[in-house]
C-alpha atoms as a printed R data frame, in Angstrom:
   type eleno elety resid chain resno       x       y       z
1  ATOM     1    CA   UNK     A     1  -0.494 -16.858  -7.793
2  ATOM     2    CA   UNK     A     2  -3.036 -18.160  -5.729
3  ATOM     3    CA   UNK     A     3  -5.694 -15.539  -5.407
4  ATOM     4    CA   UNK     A     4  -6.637 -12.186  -6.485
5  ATOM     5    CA   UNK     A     5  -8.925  -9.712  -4.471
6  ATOM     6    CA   UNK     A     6 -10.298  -6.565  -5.953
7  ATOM     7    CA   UNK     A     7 -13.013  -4.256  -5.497
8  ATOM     8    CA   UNK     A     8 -16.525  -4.544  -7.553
9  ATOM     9    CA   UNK     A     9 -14.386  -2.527  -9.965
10 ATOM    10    CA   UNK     A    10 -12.978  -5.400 -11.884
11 ATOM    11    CA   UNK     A    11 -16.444  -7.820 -11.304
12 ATOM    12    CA   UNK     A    12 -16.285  -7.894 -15.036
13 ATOM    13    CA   UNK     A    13 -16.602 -11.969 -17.492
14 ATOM    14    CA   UNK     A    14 -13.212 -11.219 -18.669
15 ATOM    15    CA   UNK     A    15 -11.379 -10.275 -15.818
16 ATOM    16    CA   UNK     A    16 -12.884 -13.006 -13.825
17 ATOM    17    CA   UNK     A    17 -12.270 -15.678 -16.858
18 ATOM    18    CA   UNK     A    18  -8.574 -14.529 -16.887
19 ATOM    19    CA   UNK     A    19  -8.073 -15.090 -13.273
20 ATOM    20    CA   UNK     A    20  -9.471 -18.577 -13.215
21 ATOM    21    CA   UNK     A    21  -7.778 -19.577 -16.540
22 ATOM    22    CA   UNK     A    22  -4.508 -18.856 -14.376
23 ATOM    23    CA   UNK     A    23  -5.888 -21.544 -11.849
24 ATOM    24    CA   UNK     A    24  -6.137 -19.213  -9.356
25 ATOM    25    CA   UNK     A    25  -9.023 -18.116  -6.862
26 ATOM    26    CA   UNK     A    26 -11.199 -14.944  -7.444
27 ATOM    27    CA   UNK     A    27 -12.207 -12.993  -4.711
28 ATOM    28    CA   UNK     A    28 -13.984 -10.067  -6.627
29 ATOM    29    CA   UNK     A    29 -16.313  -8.049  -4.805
30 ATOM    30    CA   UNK     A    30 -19.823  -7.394  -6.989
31 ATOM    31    CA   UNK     A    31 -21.702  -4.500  -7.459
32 ATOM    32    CA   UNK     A    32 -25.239  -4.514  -5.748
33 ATOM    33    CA   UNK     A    33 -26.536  -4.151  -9.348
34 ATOM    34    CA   UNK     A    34 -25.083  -7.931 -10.957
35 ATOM    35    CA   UNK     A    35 -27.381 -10.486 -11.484
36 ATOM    36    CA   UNK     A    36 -26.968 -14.370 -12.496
37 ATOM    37    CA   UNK     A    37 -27.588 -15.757 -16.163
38 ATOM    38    CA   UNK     A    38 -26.000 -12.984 -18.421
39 ATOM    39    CA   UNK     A    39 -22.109 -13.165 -18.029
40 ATOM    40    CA   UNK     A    40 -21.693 -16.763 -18.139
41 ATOM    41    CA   UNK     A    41 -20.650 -20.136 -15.744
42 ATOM    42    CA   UNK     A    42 -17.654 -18.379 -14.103
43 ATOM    43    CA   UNK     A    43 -19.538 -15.001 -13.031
44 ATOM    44    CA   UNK     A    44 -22.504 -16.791 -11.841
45 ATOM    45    CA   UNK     A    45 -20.537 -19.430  -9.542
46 ATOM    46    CA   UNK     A    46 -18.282 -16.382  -8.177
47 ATOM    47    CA   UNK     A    47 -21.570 -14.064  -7.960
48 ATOM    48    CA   UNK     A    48 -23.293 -17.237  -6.110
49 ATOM    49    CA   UNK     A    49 -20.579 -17.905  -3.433
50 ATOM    50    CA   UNK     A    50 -20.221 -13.869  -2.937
51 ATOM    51    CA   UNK     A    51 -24.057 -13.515  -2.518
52 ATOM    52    CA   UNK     A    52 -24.942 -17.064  -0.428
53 ATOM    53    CA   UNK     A    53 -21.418 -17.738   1.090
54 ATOM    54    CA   UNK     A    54 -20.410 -13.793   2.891
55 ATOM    55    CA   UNK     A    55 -18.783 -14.959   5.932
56 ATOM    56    CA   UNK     A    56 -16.341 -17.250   4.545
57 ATOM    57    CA   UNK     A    57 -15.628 -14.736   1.425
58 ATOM    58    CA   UNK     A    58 -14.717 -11.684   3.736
59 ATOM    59    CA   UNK     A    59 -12.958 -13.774   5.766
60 ATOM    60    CA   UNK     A    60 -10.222 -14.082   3.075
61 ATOM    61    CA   UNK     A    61 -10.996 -10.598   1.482
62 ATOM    62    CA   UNK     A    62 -10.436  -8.561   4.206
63 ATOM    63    CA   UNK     A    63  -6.730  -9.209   3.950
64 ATOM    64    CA   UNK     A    64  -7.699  -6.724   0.680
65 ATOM    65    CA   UNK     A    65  -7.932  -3.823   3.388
66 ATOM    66    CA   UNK     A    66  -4.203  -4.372   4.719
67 ATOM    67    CA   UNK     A    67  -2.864  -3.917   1.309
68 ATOM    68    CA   UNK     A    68  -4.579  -0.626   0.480
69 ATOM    69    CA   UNK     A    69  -3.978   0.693   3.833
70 ATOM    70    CA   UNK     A    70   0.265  -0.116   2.691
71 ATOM    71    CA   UNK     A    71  -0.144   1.583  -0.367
72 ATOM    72    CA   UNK     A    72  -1.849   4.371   0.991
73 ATOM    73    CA   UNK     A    73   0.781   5.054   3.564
74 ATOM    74    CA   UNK     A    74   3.283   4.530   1.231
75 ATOM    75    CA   UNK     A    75   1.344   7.554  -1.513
76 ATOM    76    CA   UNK     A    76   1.334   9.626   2.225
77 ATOM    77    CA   UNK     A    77   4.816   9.547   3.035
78 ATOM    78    CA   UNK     A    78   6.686   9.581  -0.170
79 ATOM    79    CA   UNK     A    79   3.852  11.154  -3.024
80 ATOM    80    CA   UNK     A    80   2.523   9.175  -5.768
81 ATOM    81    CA   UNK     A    81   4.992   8.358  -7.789
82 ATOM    82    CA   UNK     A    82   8.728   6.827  -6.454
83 ATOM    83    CA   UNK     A    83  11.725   7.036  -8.109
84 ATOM    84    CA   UNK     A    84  15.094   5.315  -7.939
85 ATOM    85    CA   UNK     A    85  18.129   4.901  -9.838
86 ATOM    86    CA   UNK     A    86  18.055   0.662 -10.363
87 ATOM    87    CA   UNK     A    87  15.382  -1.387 -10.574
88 ATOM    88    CA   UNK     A    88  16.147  -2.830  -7.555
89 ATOM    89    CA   UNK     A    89  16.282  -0.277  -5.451
């Protein structure tokens, strides 16, 4: 696990805490409504480099888009929910 992307959704201390413990790289969008100095070190270094550094953070996040778009071809062509008879298949 390198990195984890998610939408401002999941811009919450703990999630972001738990990512980093994992020594891996956060790339959480925030809401328009977070501020610095309430959440602690980790949100306001991530909330810093989203706000001050948006070039090179979208550059990575964007990849974020490709996924959704799979899933969301996947939900159109075979419903919500998949089935199979192993869990490998």
């Amino acid at each position: 696990l390198e990195e984890v992307m998610a939408d401002a959704a999941y811009s919450s201390r703990n999630n972001l805490e738990l990512i980093e413990g994992h020594n891996a790289k956060a790339l959480v969008a925030f809401k328009a409504s977070a501020v610095f100095g309430r959440n602690g070190k980790t949100w306001d270094r991530l909330l810093h480099f989203f706000k001050f550094n948006f070039d090179e953070f979208h550059e990575r996040y964007r990849f974020r888009s490709n996924a959704e778009t799979a899933f969301s071809s996947l939900k159109a062509n075979f419903g919500d929910t998949l089935r199979s008879r192993s869990g490998t298949g």
